[in-house]
N, C-alpha and C positions, 0 to 999 in steps of 0.2 A: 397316534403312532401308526396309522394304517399304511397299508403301499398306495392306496387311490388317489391318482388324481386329480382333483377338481378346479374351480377357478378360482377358490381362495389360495387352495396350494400356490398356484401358478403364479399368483401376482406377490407370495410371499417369496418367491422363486428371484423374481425381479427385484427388492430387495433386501434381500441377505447378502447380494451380492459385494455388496460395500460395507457390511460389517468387520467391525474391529475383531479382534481373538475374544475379549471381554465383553463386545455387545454380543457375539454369538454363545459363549458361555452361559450370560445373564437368560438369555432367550433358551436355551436348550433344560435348564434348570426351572425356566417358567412352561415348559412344554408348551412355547408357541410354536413349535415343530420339530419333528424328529429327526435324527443325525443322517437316516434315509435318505430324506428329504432333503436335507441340506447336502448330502452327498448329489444325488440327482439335480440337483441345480445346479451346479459346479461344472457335472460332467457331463450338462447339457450346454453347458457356456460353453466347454474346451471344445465340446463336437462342430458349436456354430462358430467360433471365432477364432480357433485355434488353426484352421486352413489359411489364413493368410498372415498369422503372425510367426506360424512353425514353433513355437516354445516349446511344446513337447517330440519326447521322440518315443515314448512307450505310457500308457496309459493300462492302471493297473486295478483296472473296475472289480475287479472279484478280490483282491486285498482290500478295496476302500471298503466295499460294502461287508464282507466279513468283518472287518473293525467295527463300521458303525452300526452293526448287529449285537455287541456284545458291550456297546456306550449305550444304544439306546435300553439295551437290558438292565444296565448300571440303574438309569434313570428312573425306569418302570417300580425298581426297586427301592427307590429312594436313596441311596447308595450316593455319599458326596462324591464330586466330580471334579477331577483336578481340574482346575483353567486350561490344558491345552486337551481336553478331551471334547471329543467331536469335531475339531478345527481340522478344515482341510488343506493340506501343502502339498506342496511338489519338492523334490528331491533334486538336483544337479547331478547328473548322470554320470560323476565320477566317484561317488557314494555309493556303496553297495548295500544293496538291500534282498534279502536272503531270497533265491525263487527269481528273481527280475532281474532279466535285461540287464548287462551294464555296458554302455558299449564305448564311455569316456570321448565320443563324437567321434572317435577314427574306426576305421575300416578293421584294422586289425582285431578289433576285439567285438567287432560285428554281430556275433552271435554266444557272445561270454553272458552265462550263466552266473550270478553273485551264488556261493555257495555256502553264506553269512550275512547278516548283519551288519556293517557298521556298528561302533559302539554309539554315536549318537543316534543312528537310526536302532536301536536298541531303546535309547533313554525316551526317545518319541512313541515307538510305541508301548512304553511301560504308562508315558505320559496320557496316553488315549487317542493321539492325533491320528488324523485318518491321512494315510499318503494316497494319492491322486494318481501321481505319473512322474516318471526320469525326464528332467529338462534338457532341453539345447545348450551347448557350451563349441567352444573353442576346441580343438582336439589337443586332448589331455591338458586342458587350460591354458592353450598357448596362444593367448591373440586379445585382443583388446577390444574385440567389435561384433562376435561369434560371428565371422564368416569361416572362417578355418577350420568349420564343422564339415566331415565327412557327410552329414544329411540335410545338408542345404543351410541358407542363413536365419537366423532369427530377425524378425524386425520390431521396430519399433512402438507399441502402440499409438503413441504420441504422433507417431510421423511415419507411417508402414515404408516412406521411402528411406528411411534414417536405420541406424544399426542402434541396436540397446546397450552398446557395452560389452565387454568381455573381461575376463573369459562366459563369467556369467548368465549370459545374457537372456539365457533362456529362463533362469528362475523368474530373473526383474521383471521381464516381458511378462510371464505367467502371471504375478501379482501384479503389476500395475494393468493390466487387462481385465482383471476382478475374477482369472479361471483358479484363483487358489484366494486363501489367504495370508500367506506366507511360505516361505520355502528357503532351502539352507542351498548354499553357493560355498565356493571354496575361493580365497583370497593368497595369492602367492607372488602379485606385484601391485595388485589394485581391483583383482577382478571381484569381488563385491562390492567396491566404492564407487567406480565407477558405472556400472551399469546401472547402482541405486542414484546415482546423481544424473545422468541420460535419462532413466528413467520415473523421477521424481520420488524416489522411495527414500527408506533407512534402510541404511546396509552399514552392519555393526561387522569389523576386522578385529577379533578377537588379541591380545596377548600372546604371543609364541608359547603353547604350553598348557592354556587354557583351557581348551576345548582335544579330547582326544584326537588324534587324527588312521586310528585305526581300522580300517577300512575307508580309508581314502586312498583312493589310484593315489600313486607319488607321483606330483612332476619336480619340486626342489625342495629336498625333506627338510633343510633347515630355515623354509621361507613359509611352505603351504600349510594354511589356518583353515577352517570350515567355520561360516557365521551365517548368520542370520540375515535375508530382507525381509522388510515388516511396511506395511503402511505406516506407523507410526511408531515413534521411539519405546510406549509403553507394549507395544507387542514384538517389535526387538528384543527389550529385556526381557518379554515372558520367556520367550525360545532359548536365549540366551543361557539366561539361570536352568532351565531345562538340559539343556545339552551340553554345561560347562561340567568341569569336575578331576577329578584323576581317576586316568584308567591302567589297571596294571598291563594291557594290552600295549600302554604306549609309553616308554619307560622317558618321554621326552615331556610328559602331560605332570600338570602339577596341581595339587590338592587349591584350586585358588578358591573355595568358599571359605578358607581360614587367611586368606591374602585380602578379600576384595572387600571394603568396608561398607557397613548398609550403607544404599543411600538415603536413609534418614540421618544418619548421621552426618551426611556430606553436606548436604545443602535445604533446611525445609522453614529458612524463612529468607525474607530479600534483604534483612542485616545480612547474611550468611553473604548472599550473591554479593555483597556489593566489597566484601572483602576477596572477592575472587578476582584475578591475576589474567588473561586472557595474552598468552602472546605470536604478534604477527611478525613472521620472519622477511626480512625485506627480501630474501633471494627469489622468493616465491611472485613477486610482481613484478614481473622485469618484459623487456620487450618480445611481444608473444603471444602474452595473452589477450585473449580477444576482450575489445573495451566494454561489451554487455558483460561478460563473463563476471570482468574486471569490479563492474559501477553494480551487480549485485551482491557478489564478496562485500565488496566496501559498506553495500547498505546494512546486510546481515554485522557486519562490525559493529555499526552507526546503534543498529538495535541491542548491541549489548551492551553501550556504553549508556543508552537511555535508561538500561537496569538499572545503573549503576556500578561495572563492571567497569575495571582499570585495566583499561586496553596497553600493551607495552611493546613495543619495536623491538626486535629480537634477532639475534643472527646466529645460520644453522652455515658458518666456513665452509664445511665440505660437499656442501649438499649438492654444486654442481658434479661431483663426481658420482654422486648415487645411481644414475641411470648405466652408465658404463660398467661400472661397478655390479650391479643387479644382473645384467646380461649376462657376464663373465661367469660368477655364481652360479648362475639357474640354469642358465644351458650346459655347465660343467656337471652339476646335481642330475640334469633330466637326461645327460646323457649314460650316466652311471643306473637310473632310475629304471630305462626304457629299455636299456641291454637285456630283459630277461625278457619282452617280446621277442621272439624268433621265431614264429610259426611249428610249431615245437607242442609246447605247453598250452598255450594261448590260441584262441581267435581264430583267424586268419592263416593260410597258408600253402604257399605256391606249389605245393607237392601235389596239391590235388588240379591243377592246369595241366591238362593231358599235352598241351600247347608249347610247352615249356622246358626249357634242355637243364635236366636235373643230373648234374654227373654224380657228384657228392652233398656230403650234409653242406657247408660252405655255402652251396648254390641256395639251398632249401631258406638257409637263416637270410642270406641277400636277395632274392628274389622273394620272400614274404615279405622282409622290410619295406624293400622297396613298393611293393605295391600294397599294404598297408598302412603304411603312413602318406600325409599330406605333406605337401611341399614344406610348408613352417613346422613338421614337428622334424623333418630330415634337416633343413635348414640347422635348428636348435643342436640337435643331434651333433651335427659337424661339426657347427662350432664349439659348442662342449668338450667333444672327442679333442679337438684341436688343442684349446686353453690347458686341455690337461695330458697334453701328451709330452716325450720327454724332450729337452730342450726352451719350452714354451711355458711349465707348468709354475715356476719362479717368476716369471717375467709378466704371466696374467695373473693366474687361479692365487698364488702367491698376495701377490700384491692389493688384488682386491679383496682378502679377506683382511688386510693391513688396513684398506681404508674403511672398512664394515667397521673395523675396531672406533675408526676418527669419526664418524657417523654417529656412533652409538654414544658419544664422548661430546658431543654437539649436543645430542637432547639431551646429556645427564645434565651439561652444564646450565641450556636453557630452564633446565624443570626447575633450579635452583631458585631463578628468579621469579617463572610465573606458574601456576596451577596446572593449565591446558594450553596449547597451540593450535590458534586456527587457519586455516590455509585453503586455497581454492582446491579442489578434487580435479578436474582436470582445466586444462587452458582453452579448453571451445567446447561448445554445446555438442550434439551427437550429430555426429558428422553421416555423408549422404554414403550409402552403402554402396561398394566398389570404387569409392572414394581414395581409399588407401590400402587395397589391398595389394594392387602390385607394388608399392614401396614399404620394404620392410620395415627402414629407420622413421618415415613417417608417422608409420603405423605405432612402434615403439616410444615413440616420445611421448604419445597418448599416456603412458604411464609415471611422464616425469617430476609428478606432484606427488605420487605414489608408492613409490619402490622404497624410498628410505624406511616410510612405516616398515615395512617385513625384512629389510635390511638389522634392524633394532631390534625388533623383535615386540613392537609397542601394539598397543592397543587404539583405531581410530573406529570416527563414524563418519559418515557422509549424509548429512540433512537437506532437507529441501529447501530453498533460499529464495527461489524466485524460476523464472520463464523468460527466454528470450525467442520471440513469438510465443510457438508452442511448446516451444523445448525446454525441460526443464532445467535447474542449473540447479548443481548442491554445493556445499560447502562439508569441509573435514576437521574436526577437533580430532586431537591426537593428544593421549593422555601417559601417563608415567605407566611405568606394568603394573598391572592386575589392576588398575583403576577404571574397570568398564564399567561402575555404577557413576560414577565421578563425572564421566564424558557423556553418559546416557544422561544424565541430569542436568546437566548443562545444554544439551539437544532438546532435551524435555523443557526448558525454561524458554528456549526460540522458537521452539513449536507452537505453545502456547502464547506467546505474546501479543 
């Protein structure tokens, strides 16, 4: 447990790095190294690798090490250790965490001080886990690819020329780069699923309800989840179950450890799988998707029929309206969400440019907006304001929570028939950065495999499925509500295979 050191440290430095939540547990309980230790190698990765991938945006070395000053004390003691203690993650910089940075990637909130908690970042460190540092995202989770970060892009590790996803994109990068071992993202059209399928991870989209969202920046209150990316689907669930629960904090969160059935009871022999129901919606293969995207979906199908798994053709009627639909929604939500930025309260604020013709408050709240926000969060902003202004408000905002209703009324009727629904996560591998940024709707369709999960309000995952070159490609099971041990087992059974 010493601080020195030496050349056995060093090489045990090189790897931890690829340790699971549970090989580094098993390891911290055998004191073949201290959580010191394992913190300093971590945040000696971020120092060398983290310059060209940008995942971080605040690095929070005297919180890790405080934590893992008071794990390794547990240890010394002999004192049992929960599984997420000593595990290092990263945080998505629109979770607040009490003392740190949060600055949600826009300008505006540039120097906001969190002056709390988060409730799951509460239950992480009741948990033991050691937080690292606030990751890169999208500004205020608005974009699919983290370019739309006020502090530059995240890239890929797989491809530093490629985008990791969004809004995410900085957790994913952070863990598939081996500078964390997991790290929680916030999901409000796809951005966990996506960036764990770019980026070859598990990224678990919790259940609307699930998972508190209190102390989560809001960008659309009735869409944005906080989940989990994990290397692998049994450290998804550790986090998972860690950070699920009811908070009185969030009077939207629901007690689901009396919803969500063990999964031992779901599925623990391959009688079990083979009575399982797997269904593929035909809207989801249609002309578009790129043909490697296409012939790995099919393969990962191919392997669950080998289980013995009754794969069943299935149709989701409204699902082409989901994208449209989502839009309408979420830019209405984030424009209601984002009105309490004004330069005012918050961040950011034009009153202090000596430069700048300040007659009244008016000018104060439109010239902080305006130069605090990024072009796609004013973008959203507008059209929000628009869909819900009068005249307009029947004719959008109206209408598409009518078709949310028809959406939601698809998957009840599919669950009928099958267990799970698997679907590609998005229709091409991680596309080349500056690619589609100047087109909006381009950029937007990246999420059109996506948006209906948080439309419903359902629970999905995004698994690793295959590589087209280097890129990786996942696949989404999407389960009935509160069935995240159901869909995690079922990921669990094609991981292992």
């Amino acid at each position: 447990m010493a601080d020195c050191q030496g050349p056995q440290e060093k090489m045990r430095k090189m790897e931890i790095k690829n340790f699971t939540i549970k090989e580094v547990h098993q390891s911290l309980i055998k004191k073949e190294f201290s959580v010191i230790e394992l913190c300093r190698a971590f945040l000696a990765r971020v120092e060398s690798e983290d310059k060209k991938i940008n995942a971080f945006l605040t690095i929070t070395r005297d919180l890790a090490f405080s934590q893992a000053k008071k794990i390794d004390a547990l240890i010394l003691e002999g004192k049992e250790l929960p599984v997420l203690a000593g595990i290092p993650c990263a945080i998505k910089d629109i979770i607040l965490v009490e003392g740190v940075r949060c600055t949600a990637g826009s300008k505006i909130l540039g120097n906001y001080i969190a002056p709390y908690d988060a409730t799951v970042i509460k239950k992480l460190k009741a948990a033991g886990a050691i937080i690292l540092g606030k990751t890169n995202l999208d500004e205020f989770a608005m974009g699919s690819s983290t370019e739309n970060s006020a502090f530059g892009p995240t890239r890929n590790p797989h491809d530093l020329t490629r985008v990791p996803g969004g809004s995410s994109g900085g957790s994913a990068a952070a863990v598939a780069a081996n500078e964390c071992i997991f790290a929680l993202g916030s999901d409000t059209g796809g951005s966990i699923r996506l960036p764990a399928s770019f980026c070859g991870l598990v990224g678990l989209k919790p259940t609307y309800g699930a998972v508190s969202r209190y102390g989560l920046i809001a960008f659309a209150s009735s869409l944005d989840q906080i989940g989990p990316l994990a290397k692998t689907v049994e450290d998804a669930r550790i986090v998972f179950e860690a950070i699920s629960g009811q908070d009185e904090m969030d009077s939207t969160s629901i007690n689901s450890k009396f919803q969500i059935p063990n999964s031992k009871q779901i599925l623990n022999s391959k009688f079990q799988i083979r009575n399982l129901k797997i269904g593929v919606p035909k809207e989801y293969f249609v002309k578009g998707i790129d043909p490697e995207v296409e012939k790995i979906i099919k393969d990962a199908i191919k392997k669950y029929e080998e289980m013995g798994v009754k794969i069943e053709e299935i149709s989701l009627p409204h699902i082409e309206y989901a994208l449209p639909c989502y839009y309408i929604i979420a830019t209405a939500e984030a424009s209601a969400n984002l009105a309490r930025f004004d330069g005012i309260k918050y961040g950011h604020s034009e009153i202090r440019n000596p430069k700048s013709e300040i007659r009244n408050l008016l000018d104060v709240y439109l010239q902080s907006r305006e130069q605090g926000f990024g072009a796609e969060v004013r973008r959203r902003i507008m059209l929000g304001t628009y869909v819900l202004s009068a005249g307009y408000y029947d004719a959008y905002y109206l209408r598409a929570q009518k078709v949310r209703v028809l959406l939601k009324n698809d998957f009840a009727e599919a669950f009928k028939k099958v267990d799970v629904i698997l679907t590609p996560v998005s229709p091409i591998p991680a596309f080349k950065i500056g690619e589609k940024i100047d087109d909006p709707l381009k950029m937007y369709l990246s999420d059109i495999f996506t948006v209906s999960v948080n439309l419903a309000g359902l629970p999905a995952i995004s698994i690793p499925a295959g590589k087209v070159g280097n890129l990786p490609v996942g696949f989404q099971i999407i389960g009935r509500p509160f069935e995240e041990n159901k869909i995690l087992e079922i990921g669990k059974i094609f991981e292992q295979f």
